[in-house]
N, C-alpha and C positions, 0 to 999 in steps of 0.2 A: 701217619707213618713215622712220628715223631719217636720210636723206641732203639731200644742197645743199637750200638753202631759198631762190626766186627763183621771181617768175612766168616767168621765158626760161629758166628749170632750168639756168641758169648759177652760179657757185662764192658760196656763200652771203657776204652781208657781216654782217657784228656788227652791231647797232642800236646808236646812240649811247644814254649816258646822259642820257635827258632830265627834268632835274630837275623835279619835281614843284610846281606851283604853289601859292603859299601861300593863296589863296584856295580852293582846292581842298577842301570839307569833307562829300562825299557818296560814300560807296564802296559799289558795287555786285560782288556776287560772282558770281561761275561757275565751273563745276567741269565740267572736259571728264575724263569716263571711260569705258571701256574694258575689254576682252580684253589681254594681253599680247603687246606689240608692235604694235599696233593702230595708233603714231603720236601719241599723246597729249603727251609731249615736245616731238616734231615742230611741232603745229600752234602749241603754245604759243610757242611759239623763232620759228616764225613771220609772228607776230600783234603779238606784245608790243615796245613802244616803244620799251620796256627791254633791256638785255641779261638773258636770265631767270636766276631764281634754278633750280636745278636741282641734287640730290639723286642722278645718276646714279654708277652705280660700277659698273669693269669686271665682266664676266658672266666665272667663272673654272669649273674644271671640276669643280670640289666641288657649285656651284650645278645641275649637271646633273641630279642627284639628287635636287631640291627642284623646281624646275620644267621644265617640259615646253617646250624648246628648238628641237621638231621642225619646228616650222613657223615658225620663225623663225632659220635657221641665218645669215643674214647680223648677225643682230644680236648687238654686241658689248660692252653697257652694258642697265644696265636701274637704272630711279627707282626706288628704296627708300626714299623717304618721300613728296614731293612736287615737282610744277613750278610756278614763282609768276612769273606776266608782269601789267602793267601796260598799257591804255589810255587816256589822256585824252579825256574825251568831248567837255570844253567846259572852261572857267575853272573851274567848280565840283562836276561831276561825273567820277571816278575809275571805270573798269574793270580792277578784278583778278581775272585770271584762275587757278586754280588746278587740274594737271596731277593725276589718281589715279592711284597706284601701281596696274599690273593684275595681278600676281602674283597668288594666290589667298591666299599667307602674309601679306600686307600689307591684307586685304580689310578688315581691324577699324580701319584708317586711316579708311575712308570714311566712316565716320557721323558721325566728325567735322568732315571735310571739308563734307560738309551744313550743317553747321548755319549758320546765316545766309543759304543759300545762294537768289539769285533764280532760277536754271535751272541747268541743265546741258546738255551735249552727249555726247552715248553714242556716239562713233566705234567703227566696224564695220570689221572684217575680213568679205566677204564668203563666203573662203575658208574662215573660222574662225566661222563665228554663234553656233554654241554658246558660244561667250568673251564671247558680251554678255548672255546674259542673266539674270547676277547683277546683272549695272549696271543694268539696267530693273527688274528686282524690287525692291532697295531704296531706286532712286528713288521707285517706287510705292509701297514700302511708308512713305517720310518724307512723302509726299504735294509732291515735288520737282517742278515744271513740266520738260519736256525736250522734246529733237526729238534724230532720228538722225540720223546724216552715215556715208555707206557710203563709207571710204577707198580712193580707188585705186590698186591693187596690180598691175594690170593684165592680172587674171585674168580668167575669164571672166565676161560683164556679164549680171546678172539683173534682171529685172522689177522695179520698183516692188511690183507685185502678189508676188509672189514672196518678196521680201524680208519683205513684212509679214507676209506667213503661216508665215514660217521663225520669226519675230521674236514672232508673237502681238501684233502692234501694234496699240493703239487707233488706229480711224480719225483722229482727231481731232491726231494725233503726227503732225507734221511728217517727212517723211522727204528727205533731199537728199542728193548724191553731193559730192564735192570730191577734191583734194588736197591734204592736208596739208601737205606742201611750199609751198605755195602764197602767200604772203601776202593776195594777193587771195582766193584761195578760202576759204583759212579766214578771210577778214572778211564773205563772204558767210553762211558757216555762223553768225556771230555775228550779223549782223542777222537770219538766218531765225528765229534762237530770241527776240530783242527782238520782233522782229511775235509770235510766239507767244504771249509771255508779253503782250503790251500786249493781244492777243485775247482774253486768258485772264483779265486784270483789266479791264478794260472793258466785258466782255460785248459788246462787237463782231466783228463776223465777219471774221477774218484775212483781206487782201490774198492775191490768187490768187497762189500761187506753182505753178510747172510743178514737179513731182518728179525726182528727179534730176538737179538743174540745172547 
């Protein structure tokens, strides 16, 4: 899902560098993770204010024999360490967002990615489910708040209902559709997991959201 990044799917533009304000002293984390190929790059590149930091290096044919390429034959780079994009929320509040490597060699990245972390977002290949659910287990097992976002790949579209029970999802998980690509869609996927988490420390009951919005 690595292509143009634009809500009119027209020729992606850079984000300027927008220097970070000096009263700025509150940094809030997230960690968008993933199956391999899943778009995790993708949404971070953009979202982020910034032009992102990004760890991508060409996919060569030694790498063939280390990971499984098959359902992802357009793609021709892959993160081996991390994606790092920036938000300004306000004058004094900072959003950093942070990309996991989905490889399966690279998985011992993630628990440190965790730590500090307020959510996450577990982007889904519908095609590929099986790919996500190392990234739900060890969310669950840090005790990480998350919701899923099912990328569109423009295969064929499954239930809400469907997804959950492929996924083994707590009802209580946020589940939403986007594109990655998208800068709008993934600012939506970011507010659906802020209502999450603000339901989740408040003890009030999340604002209705429709699924797969």
């Amino acid at each position: 899902m690595d292509s143009a990044i634009s809500d009119a799917r027209t020729p992606a533009r850079t984000p300027a560098r927008t220097p970070l304000g000096a009263s700025a002293d509150n940094g809030l984390k997230i960690v968008v993770v993933g199956g391999f190929g899943v778009g995790k790059t993708t949404m971070v590149r953009s979202v982020s204010e910034i032009r992102p930091l990004n760890t991508e290096e060409t996919m060569t044919q030694a790498g063939e024999a280390v990971d499984d390429t098959s359902e992802v034959r357009g793609k021709t780079a892959t993160t081996v360490a991390f994606d790092f994009g920036r938000i300004s929320l306000d004058t004094r509040n900072v959003l950093y967002l942070f990309g996991a490597p989905g490889q399966e060699r690279f998985w011992f990245l993630w628990d440190r990615l965790f730590s500090g972390t307020l959510g996450a977002v577990v982007l889904v290949d519908t095609r590929r489910i099986d790919d996500s659910w190392y990234a739900i287990d060890r969310l669950e097992h840090h005790g990480t708040p998350f919701i899923v976002a099912c990328n569109d790949f423009g295969g064929p579209e499954h239930s809400p209902e469907a997804v959950r029970e492929a996924l083994d999802l707590d009802p209580l998980v946020p589940l939403v559709s986007c594109d990655a690509r998208s800068r709008e869609s993934s600012k939506q996927v970011l507010i659906a997991l802020v209502e999450h988490l603000r339901a989740r420390y408040t003890g009030q009951a999340a604002p209705p959201r429709q699924e797969f919005v």
